[in-house]
Jmol script that loads the backbone (N, CA, C; Angstrom):
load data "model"
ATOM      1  N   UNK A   1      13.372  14.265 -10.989  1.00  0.00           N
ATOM      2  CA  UNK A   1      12.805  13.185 -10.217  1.00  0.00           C
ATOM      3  C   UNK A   1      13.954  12.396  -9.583  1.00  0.00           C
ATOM      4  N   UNK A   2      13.727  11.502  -8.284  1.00  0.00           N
ATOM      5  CA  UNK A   2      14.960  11.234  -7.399  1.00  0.00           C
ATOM      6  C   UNK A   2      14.254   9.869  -7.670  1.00  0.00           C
ATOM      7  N   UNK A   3      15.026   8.652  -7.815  1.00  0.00           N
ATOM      8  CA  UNK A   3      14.168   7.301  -7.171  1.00  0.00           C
ATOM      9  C   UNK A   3      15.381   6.381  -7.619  1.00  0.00           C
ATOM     10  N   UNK A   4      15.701   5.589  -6.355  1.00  0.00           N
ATOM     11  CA  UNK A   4      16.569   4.608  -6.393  1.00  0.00           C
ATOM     12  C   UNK A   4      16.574   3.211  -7.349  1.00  0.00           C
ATOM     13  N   UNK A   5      15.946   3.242  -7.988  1.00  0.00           N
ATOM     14  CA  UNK A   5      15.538   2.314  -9.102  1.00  0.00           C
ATOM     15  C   UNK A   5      16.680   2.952 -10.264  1.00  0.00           C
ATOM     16  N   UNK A   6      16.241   3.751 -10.176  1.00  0.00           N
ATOM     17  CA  UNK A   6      17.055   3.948 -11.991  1.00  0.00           C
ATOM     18  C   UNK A   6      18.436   4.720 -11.691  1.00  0.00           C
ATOM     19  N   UNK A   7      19.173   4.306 -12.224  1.00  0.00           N
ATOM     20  CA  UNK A   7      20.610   4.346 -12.316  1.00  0.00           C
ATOM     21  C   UNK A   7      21.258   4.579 -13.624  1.00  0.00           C
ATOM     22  N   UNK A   8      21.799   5.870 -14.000  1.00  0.00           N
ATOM     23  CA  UNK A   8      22.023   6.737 -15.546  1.00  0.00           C
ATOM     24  C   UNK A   8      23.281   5.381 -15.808  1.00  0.00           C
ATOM     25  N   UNK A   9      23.662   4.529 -17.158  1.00  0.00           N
ATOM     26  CA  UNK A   9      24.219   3.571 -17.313  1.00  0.00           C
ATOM     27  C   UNK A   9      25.899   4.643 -17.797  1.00  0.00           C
ATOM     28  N   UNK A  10      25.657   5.829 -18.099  1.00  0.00           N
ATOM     29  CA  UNK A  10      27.164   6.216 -18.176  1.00  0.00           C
ATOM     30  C   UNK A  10      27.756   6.901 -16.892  1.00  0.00           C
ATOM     31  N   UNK A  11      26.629   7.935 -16.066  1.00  0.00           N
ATOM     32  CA  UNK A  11      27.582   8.239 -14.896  1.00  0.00           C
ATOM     33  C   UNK A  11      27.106   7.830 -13.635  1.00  0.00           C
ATOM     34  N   UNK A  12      26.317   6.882 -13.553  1.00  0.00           N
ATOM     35  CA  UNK A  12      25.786   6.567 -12.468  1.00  0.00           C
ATOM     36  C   UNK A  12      24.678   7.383 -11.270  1.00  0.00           C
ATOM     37  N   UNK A  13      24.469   8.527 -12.078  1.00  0.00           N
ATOM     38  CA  UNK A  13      23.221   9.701 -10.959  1.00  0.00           C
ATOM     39  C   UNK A  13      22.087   8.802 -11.240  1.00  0.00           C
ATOM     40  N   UNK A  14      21.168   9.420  -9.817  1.00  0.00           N
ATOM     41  CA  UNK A  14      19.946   8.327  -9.499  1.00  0.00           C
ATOM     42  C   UNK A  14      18.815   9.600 -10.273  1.00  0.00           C
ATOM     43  N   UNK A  15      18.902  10.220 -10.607  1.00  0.00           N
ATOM     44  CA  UNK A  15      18.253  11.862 -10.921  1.00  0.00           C
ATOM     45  C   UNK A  15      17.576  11.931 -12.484  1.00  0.00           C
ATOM     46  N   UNK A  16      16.603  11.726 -12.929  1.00  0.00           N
ATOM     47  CA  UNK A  16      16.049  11.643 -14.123  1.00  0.00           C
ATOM     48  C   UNK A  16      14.853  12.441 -14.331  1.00  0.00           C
ATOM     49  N   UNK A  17      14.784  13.005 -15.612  1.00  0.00           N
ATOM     50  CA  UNK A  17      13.480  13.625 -16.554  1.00  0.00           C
ATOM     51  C   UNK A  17      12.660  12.389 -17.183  1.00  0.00           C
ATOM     52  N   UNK A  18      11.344  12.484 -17.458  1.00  0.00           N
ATOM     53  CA  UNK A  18      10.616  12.003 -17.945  1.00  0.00           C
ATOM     54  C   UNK A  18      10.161  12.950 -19.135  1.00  0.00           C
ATOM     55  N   UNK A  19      10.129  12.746 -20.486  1.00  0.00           N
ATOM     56  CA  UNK A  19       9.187  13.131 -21.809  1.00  0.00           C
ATOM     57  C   UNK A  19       8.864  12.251 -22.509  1.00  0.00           C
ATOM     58  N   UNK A  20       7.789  12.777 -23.349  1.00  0.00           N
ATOM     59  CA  UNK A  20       7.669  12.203 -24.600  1.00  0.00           C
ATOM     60  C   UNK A  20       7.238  13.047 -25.595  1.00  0.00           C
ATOM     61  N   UNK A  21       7.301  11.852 -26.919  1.00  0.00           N
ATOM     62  CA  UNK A  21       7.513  12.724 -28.394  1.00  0.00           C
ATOM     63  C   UNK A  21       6.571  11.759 -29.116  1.00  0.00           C
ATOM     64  N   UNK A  22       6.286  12.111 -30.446  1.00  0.00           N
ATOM     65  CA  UNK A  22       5.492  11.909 -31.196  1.00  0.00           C
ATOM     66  C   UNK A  22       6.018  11.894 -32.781  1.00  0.00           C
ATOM     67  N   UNK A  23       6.157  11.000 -33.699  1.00  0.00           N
ATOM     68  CA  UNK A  23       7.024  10.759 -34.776  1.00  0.00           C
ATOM     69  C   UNK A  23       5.933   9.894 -35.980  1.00  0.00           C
ATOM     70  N   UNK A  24       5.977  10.563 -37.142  1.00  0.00           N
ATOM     71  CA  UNK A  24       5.374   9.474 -37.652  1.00  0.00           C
ATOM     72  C   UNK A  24       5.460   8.442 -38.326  1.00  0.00           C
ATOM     73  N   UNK A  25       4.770   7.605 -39.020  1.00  0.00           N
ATOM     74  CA  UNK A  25       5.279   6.043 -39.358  1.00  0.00           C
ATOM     75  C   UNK A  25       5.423   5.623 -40.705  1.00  0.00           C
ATOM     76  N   UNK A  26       4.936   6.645 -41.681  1.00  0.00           N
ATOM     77  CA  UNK A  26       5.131   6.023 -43.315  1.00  0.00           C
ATOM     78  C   UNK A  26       4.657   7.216 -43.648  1.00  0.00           C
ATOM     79  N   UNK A  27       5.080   6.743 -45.438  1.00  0.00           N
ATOM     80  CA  UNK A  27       4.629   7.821 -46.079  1.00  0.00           C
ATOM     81  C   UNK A  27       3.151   8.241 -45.896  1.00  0.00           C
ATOM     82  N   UNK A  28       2.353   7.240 -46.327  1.00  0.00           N
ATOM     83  CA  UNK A  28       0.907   8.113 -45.801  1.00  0.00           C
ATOM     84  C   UNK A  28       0.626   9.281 -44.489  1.00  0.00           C
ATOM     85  N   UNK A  29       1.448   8.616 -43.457  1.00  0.00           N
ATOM     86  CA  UNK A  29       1.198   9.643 -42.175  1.00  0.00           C
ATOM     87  C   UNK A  29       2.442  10.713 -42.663  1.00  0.00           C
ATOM     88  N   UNK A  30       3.411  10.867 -43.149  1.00  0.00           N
ATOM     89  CA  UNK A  30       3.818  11.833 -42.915  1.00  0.00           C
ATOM     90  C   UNK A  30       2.989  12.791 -44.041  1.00  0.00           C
ATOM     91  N   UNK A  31       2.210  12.616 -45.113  1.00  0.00           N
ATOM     92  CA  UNK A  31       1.270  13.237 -46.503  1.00  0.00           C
ATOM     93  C   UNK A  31       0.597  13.811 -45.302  1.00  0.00           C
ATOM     94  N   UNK A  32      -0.097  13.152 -44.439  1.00  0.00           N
ATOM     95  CA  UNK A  32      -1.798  13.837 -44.188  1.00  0.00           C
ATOM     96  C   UNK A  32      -0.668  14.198 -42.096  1.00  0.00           C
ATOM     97  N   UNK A  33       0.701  14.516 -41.917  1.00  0.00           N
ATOM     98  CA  UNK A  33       0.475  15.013 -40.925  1.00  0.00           C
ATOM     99  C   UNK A  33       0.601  14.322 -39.575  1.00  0.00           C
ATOM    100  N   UNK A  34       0.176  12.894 -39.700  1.00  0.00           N
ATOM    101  CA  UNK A  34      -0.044  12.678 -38.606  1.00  0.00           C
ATOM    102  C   UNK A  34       1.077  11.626 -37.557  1.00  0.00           C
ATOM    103  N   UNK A  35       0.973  11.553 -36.440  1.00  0.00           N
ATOM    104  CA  UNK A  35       2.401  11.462 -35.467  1.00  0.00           C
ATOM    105  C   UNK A  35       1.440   9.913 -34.953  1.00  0.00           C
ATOM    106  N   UNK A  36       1.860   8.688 -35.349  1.00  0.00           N
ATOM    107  CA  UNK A  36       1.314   7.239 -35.209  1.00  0.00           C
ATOM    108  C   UNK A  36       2.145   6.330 -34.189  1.00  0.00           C
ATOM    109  N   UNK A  37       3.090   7.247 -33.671  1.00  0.00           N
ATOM    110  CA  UNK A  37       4.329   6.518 -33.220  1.00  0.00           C
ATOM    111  C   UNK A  37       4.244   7.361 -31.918  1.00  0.00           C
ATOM    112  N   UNK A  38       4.193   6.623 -30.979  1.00  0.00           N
ATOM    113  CA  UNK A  38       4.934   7.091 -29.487  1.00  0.00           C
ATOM    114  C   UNK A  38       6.144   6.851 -29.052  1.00  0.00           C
ATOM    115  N   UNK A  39       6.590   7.417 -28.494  1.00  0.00           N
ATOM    116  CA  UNK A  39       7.936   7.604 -27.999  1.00  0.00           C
ATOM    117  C   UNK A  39       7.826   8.236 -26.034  1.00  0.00           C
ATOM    118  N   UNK A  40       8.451   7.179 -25.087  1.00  0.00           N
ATOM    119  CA  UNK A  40       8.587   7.977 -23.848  1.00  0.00           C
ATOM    120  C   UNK A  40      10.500   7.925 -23.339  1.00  0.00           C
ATOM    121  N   UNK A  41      10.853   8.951 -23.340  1.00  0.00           N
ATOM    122  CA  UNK A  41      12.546   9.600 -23.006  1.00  0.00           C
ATOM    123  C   UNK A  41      12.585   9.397 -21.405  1.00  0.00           C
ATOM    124  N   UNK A  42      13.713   9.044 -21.157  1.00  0.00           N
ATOM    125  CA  UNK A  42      14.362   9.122 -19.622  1.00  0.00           C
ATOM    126  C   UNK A  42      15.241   9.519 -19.901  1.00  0.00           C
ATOM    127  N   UNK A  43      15.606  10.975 -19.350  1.00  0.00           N
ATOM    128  CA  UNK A  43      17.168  11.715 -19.497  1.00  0.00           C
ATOM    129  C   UNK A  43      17.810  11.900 -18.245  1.00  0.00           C
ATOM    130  N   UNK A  44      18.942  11.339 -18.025  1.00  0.00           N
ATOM    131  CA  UNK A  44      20.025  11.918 -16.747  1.00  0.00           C
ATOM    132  C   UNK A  44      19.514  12.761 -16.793  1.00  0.00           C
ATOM    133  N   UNK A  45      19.743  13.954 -15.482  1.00  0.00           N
ATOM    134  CA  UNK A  45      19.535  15.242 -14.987  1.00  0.00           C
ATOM    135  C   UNK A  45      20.987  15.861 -15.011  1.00  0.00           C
ATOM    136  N   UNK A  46      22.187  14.801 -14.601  1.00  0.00           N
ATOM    137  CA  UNK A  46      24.056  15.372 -14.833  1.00  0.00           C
ATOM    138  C   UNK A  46      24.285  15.153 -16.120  1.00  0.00           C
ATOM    139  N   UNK A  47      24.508  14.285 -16.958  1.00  0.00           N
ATOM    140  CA  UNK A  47      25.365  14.135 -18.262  1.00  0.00           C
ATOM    141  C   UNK A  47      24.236  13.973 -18.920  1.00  0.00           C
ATOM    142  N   UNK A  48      22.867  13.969 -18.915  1.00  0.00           N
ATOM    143  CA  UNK A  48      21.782  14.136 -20.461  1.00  0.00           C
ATOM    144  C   UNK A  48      21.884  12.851 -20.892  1.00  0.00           C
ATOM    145  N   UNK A  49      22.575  12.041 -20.514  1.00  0.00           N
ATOM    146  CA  UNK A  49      22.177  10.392 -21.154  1.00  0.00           C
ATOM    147  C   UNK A  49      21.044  10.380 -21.238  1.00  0.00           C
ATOM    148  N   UNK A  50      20.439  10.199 -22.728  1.00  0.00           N
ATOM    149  CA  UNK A  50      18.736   9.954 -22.774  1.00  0.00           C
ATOM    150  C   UNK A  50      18.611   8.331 -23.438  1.00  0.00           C
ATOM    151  N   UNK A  51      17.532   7.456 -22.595  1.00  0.00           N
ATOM    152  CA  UNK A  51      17.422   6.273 -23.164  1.00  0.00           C
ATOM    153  C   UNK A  51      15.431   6.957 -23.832  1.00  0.00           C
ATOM    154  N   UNK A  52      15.365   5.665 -24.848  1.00  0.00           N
ATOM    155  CA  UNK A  52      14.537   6.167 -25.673  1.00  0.00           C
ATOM    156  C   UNK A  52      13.421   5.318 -25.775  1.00  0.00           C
ATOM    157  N   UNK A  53      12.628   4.928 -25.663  1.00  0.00           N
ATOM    158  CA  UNK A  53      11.448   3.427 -25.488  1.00  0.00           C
ATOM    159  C   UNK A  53      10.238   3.823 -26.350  1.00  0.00           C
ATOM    160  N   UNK A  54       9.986   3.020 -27.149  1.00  0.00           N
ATOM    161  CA  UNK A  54       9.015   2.946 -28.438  1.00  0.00           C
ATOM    162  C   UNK A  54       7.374   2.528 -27.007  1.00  0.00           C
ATOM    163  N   UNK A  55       6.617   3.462 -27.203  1.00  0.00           N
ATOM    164  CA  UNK A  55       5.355   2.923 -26.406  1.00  0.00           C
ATOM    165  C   UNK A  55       4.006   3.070 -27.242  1.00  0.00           C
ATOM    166  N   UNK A  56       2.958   2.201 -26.666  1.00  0.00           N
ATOM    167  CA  UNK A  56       1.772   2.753 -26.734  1.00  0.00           C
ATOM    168  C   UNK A  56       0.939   3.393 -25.529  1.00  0.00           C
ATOM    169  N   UNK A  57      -0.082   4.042 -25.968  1.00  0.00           N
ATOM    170  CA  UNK A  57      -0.937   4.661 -24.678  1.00  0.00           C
ATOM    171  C   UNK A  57      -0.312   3.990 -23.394  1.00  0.00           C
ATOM    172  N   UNK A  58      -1.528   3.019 -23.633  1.00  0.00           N
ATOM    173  CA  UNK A  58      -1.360   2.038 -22.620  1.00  0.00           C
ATOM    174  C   UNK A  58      -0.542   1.521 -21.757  1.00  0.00           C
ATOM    175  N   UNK A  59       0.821   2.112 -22.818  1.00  0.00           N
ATOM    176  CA  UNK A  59       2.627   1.201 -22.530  1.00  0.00           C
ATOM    177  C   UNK A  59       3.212   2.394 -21.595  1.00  0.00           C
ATOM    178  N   UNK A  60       2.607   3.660 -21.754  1.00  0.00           N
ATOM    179  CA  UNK A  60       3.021   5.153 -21.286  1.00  0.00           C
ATOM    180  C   UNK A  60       3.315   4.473 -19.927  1.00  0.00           C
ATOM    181  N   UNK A  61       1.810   4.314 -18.887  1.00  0.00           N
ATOM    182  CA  UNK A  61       2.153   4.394 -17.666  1.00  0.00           C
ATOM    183  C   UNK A  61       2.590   3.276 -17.174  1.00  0.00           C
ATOM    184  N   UNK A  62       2.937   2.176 -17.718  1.00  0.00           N
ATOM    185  CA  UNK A  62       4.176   1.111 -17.314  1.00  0.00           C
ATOM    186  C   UNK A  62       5.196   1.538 -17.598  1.00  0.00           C
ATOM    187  N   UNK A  63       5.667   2.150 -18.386  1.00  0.00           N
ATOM    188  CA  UNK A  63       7.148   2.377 -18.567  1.00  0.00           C
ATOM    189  C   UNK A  63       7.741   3.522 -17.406  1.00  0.00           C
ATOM    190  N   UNK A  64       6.781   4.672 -16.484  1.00  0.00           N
ATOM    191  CA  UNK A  64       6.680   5.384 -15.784  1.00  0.00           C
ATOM    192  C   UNK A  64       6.548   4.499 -14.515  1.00  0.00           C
ATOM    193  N   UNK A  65       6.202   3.633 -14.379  1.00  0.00           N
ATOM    194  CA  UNK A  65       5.936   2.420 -13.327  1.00  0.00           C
ATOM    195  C   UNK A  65       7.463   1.919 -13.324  1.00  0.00           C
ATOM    196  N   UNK A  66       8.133   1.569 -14.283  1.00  0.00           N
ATOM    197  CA  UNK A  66       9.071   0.876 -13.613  1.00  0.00           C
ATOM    198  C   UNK A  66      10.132   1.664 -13.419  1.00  0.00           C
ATOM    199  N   UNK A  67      10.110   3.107 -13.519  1.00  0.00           N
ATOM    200  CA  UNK A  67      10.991   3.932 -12.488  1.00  0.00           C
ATOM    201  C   UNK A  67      10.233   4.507 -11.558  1.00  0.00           C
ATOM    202  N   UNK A  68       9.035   4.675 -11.311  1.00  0.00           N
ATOM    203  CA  UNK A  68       8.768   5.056  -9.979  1.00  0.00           C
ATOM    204  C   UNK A  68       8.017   4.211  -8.683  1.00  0.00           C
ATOM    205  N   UNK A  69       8.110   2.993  -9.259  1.00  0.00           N
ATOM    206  CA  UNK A  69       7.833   1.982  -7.980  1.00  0.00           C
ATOM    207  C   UNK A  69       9.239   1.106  -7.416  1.00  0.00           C
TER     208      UNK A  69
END
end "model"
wireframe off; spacefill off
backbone 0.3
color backbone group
């Protein structure tokens, strides 16, 4: 993805990935399995600098908002 907003803080490329992951939150969730925790990644596309942001649902497409507006 190209967008003049976001700027990698170690080498300066404008060029970023978007993912996310799923982690879980205590002992109970990790017993029965289950992933309670969101996570959405922005990785450089040159040097892999990945920043890391704790979200919910809801938090997903704002955090996608403020690199692509």
């Amino acid at each position: 993805m190209n967008n003049s907003k976001y700027v990698c803080p170690k080498c300066g490329n404008t060029q970023y990935e978007t993912d996310e992951f799923r982690a879980t939150g205590g002992f109970l969730s990790k017993v029965f399995d289950v992933q309670s925790k969101k996570f959405v990644t922005v990785t450089c596309t040159n040097c892999k600098y990945t920043e890391i942001y704790k979200a919910s649902s809801s938090m997903l497409g704002n955090i996608f908002d403020l690199f692509t507006n």
